[in-house]
C-alpha positions as CSV (number, residue, x, y, z in Angstrom):
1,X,37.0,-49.4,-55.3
2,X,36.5,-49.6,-51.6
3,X,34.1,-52.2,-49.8
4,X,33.7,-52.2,-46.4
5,X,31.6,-55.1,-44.3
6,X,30.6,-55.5,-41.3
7,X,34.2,-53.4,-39.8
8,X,34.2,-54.1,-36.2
9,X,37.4,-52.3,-34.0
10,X,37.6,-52.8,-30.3
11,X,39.9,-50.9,-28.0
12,X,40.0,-53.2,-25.0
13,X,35.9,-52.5,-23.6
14,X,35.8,-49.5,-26.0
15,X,33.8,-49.9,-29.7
16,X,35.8,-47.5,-31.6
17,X,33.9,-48.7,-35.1
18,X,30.7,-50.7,-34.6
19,X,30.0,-53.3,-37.7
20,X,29.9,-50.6,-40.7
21,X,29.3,-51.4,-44.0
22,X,30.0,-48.9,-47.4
23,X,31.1,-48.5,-50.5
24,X,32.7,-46.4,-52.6
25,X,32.8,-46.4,-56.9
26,X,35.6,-45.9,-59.1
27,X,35.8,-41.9,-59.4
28,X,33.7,-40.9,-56.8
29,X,35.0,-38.3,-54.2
30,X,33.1,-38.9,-50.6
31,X,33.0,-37.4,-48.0
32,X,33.8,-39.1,-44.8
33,X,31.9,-37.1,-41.5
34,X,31.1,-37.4,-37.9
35,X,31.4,-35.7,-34.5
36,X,35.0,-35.9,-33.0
37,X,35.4,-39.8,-32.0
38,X,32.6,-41.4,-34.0
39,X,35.4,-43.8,-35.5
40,X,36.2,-41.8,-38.6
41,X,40.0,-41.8,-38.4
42,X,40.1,-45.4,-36.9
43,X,38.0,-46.1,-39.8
44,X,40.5,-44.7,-42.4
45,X,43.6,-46.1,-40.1
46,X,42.2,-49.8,-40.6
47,X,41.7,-49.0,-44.9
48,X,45.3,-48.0,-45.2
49,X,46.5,-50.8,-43.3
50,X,47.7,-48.7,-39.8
51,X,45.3,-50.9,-37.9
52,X,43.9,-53.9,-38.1
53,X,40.3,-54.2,-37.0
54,X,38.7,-56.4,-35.0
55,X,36.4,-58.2,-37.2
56,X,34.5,-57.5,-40.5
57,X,36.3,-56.9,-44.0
58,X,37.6,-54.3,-46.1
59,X,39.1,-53.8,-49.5
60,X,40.9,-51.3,-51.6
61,X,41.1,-51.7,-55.4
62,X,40.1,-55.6,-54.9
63,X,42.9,-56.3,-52.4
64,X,41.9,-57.1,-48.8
65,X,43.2,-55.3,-45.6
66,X,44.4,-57.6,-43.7
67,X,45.3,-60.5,-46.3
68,X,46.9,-58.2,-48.5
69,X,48.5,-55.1,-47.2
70,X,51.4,-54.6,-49.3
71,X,48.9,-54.8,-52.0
72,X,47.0,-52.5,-50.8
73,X,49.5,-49.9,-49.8
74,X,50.5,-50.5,-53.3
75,X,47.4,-48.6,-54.8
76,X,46.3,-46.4,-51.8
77,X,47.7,-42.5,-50.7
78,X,46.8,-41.4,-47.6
79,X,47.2,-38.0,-45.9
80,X,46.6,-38.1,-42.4
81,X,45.7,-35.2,-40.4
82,X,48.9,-34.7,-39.0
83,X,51.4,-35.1,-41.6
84,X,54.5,-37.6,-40.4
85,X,57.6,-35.3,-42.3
86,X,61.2,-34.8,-41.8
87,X,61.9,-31.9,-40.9
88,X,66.1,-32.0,-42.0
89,X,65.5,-32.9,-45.2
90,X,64.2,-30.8,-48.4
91,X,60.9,-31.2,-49.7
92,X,62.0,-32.8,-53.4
93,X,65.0,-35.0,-51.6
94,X,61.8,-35.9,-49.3
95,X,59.6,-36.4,-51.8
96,X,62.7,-38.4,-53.9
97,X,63.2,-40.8,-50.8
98,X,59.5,-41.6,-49.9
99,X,59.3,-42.6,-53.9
100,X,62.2,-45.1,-53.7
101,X,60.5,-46.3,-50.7
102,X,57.1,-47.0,-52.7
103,X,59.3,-48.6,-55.1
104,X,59.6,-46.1,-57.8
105,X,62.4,-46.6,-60.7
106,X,64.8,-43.9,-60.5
107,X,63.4,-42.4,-64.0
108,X,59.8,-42.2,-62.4
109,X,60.6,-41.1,-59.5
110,X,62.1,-38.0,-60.9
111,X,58.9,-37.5,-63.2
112,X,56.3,-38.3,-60.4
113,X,58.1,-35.8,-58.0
114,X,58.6,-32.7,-60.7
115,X,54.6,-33.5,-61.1
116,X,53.5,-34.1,-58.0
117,X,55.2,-30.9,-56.7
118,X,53.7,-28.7,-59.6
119,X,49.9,-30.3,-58.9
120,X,50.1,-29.2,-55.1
121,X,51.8,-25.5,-55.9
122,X,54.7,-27.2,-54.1
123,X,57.6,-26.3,-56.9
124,X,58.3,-23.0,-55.5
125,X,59.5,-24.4,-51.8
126,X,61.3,-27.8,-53.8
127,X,64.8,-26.8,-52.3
128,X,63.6,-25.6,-48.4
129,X,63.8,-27.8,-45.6
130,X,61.0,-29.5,-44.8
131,X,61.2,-27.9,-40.8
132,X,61.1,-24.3,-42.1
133,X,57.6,-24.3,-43.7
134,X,54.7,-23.2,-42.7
135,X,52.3,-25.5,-41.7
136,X,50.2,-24.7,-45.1
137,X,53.3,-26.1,-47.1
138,X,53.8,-28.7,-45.2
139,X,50.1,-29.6,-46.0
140,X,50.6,-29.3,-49.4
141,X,54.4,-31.8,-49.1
142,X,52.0,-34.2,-47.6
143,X,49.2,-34.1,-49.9
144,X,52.2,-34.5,-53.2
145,X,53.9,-37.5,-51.0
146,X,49.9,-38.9,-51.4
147,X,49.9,-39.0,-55.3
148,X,53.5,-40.0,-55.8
149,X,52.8,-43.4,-56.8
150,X,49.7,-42.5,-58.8
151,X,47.2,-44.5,-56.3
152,X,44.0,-45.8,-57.2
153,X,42.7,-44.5,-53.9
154,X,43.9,-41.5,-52.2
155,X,42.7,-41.2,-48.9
156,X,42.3,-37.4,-46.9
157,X,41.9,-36.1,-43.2
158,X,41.6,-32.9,-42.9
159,X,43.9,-31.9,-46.3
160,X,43.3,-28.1,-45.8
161,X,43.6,-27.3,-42.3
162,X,46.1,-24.9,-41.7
163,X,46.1,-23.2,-45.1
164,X,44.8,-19.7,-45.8
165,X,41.6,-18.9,-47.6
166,X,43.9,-18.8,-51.4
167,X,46.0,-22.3,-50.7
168,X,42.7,-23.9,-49.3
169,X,40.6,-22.7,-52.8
170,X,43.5,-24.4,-54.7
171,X,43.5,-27.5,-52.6
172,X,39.7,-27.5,-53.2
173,X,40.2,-27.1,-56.7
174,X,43.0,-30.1,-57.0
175,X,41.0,-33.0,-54.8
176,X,38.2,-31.9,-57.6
177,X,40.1,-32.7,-60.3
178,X,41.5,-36.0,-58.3
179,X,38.3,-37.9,-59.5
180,X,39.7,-38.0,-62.9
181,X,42.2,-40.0,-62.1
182,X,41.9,-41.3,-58.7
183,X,38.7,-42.3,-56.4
184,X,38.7,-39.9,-53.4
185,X,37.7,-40.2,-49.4
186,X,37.7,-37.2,-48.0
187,X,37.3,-36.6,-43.9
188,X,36.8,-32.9,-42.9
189,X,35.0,-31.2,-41.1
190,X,33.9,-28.0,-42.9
191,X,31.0,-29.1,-44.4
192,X,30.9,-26.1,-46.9
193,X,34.2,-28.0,-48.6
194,X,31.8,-31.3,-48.8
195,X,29.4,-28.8,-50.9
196,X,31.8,-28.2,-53.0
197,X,33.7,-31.3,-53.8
198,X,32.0,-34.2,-53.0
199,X,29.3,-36.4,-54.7
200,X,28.1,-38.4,-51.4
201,X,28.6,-38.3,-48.1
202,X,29.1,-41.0,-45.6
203,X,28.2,-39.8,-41.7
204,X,29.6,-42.4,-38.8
205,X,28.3,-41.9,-35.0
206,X,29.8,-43.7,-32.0
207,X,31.2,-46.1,-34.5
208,X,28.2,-46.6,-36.8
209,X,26.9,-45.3,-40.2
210,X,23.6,-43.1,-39.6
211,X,24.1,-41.4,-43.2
212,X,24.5,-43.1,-46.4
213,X,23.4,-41.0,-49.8
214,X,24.2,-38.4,-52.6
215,X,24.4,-34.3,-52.4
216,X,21.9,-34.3,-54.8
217,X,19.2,-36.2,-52.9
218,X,20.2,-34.3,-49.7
219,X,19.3,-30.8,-51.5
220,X,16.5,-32.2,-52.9
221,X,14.9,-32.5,-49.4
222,X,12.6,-29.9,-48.2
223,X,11.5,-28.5,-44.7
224,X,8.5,-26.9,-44.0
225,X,8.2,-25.0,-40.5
226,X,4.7,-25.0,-38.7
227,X,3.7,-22.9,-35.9
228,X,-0.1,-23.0,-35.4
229,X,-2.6,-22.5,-32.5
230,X,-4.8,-26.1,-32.2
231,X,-4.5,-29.0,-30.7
232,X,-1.3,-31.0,-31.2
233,X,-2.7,-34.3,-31.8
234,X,-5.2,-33.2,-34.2
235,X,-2.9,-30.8,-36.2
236,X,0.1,-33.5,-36.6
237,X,-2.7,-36.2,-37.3
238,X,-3.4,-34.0,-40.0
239,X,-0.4,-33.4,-41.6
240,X,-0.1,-36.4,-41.6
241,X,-3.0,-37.0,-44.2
242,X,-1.4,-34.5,-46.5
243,X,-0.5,-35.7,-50.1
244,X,3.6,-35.7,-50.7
245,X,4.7,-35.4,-46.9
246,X,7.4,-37.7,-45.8
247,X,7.7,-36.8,-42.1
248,X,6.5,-34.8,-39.0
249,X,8.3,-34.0,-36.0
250,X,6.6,-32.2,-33.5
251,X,9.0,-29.0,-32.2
252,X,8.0,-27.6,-28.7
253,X,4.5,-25.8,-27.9
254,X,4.4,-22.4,-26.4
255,X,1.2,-20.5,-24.8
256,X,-1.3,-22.6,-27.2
257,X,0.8,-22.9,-30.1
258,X,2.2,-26.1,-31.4
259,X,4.8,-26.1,-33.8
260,X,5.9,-28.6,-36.3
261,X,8.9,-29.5,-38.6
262,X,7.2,-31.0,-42.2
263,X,9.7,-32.8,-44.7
264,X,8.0,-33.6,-47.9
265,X,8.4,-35.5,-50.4
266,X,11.1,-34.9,-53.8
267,X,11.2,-31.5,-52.5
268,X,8.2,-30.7,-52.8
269,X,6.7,-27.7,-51.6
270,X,3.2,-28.1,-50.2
271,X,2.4,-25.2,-48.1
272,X,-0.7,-24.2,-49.6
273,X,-2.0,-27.4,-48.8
274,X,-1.0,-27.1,-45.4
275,X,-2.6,-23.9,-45.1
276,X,-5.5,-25.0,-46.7
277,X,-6.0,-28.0,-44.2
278,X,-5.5,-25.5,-41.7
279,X,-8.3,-22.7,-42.3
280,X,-10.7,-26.1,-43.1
281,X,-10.1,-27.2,-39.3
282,X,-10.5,-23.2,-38.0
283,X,-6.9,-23.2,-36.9
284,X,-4.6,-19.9,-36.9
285,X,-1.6,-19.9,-38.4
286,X,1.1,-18.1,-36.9
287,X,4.3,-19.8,-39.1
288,X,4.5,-21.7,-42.9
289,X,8.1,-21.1,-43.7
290,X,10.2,-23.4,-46.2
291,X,13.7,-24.4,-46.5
292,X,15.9,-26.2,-48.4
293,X,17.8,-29.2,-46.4
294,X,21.3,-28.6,-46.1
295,X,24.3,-30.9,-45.6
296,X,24.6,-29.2,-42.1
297,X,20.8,-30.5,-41.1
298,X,21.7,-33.3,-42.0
299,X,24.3,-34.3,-40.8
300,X,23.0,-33.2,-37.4
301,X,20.2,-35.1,-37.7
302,X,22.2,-38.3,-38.6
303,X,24.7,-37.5,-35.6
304,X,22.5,-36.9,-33.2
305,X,20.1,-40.1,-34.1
306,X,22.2,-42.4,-32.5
């Protein structure tokens, strides 16, 4: 539903997005991450046709970015992180004017609007001006202006900043039930909402991908902390040699003891192993502690890789 090659966009000297390349399926909701200025928004500006980029390609439902913008508009709903409203106007005449500007026949546009307004818990505030909400509501006017023409795509930055903890459960809940109908990309950057709602996760630094892959293999990875008093080089050659582990990164010595992160393989966990190799060579341990990978280690890792 969304393919993305090679995306290249330069800002004068600066490298705002450095030759990506993703996808994402029909259905899916992804999540879209990286530290402030690693290209995310600029990313998302160039897929719903704000920007054009520099070089590379990029579609949406088949229809290409910069050949095809109306097209692509056509099928795409996009909430930005600030929402652009008007504050004079009340939120169903809003909602009624942006759908004749997406083309909607009058008959629709009274149907989508009524639904749209109901989906985001917006109903209640249909007959306020748009300038006396609070910035929760406003969220929400955004978010139903997004699904007004039923897109293929709907795009998100940041949909539940500014809500409290009960609006921002229910926005939760909705962009869930999105993937039924619609394939979602979602930038934010509460990773405990990415838990929650997303399938896979995409992680850009300084303008490139580092991070590519499913929730499920993320949780699937396990970490095995090390602390044990021998000699570096020997101990990591050893762990090395162990069955089923995928990694070692040495952490840093203190007073004789080396330490050690160990991520094995298909989650495996191997610390008897380890702690069998470890009485064979005479060496004390000190620390064998496990933990699941999370989405915050990794997207750490990923960031800070680059």
């Amino acid at each position: 539903m969304i393919r993305v090659k090679n995306l290249t966009k330069l800002f004068g000297s600066t490298v705002a997005v450095d030759s990506i390349s993703f996808g994402v399926e029909k259905g899916q909701i992804v999540g879209f991450l990286g530290p402030n200025g690693a290209g995310k928004t600029t990313t998302m500006r160039i897929l719903t046709c704000y920007l054009p980029a520099t070089s590379g390609t990029a579609s949406v439902a088949g229809h290409d970015v910069m050949e095809e913008s109306l097209e692509v508009r056509r099928h795409i709903g996009y909430l930005p992180e600030n929402v652009p409203l008007y504050p004079e106007m009340r939120v169903e005449e809003y909602l009624d004017f942006r759908g004749r500007l997406k083309g909607l026949s009058r008959n629709r546009r009274h149907q989508a609007v009524g639904y749209v307004m109901d989906r985001t818990g917006a109903t209640s505030v249909s007959r306020k001006l748009i300038g006396a909400l609070s910035k929760g509501y406003r969220q929400r006017v955004g978010l139903a202006d997004a699904l007004l023409a039923n897109p293929d795509v709907v795009i998100l930055d940041e949909p539940t900043v500014g809500l409290d903890p009960i609006q921002t459960r229910e926005a939760r809940s909705l962009i869930k039930d999105l993937a039924s109908e619609h394939t979602v990309l979602l930038s934010t950057h509460i990773l405990s909402e990415v838990e929650l709602i997303c399938e896979r996760v995409i992680v850009i630094a300084n303008g490139r991908v580092v991070l590519a892959d499913s929730l499920e293999n993320l949780r699937h990875e396990t970490l095995i902390n090390l602390e044990v008093r021998g000699p570096g080089d020997r101990v990591e050659g050893t762990l090395r040699g162990i069955d089923d582990v995928a990694a070692v990164t040495p952490l840093s010595p203190t007073d004789g003891i080396v330490a050690f992160e160990v991520r094995t393989r298909d989650g495996r966990d191997i610390r008897e192993a380890i702690s069998e190799r470890m009485a064979r060579n005479g060496w004390t341990i000190r620390e064998l502690t496990l933990k699941r990978r999370t989405l915050e280690d990794a997207f750490v890792e990923a960031a800070l890789s680059r």
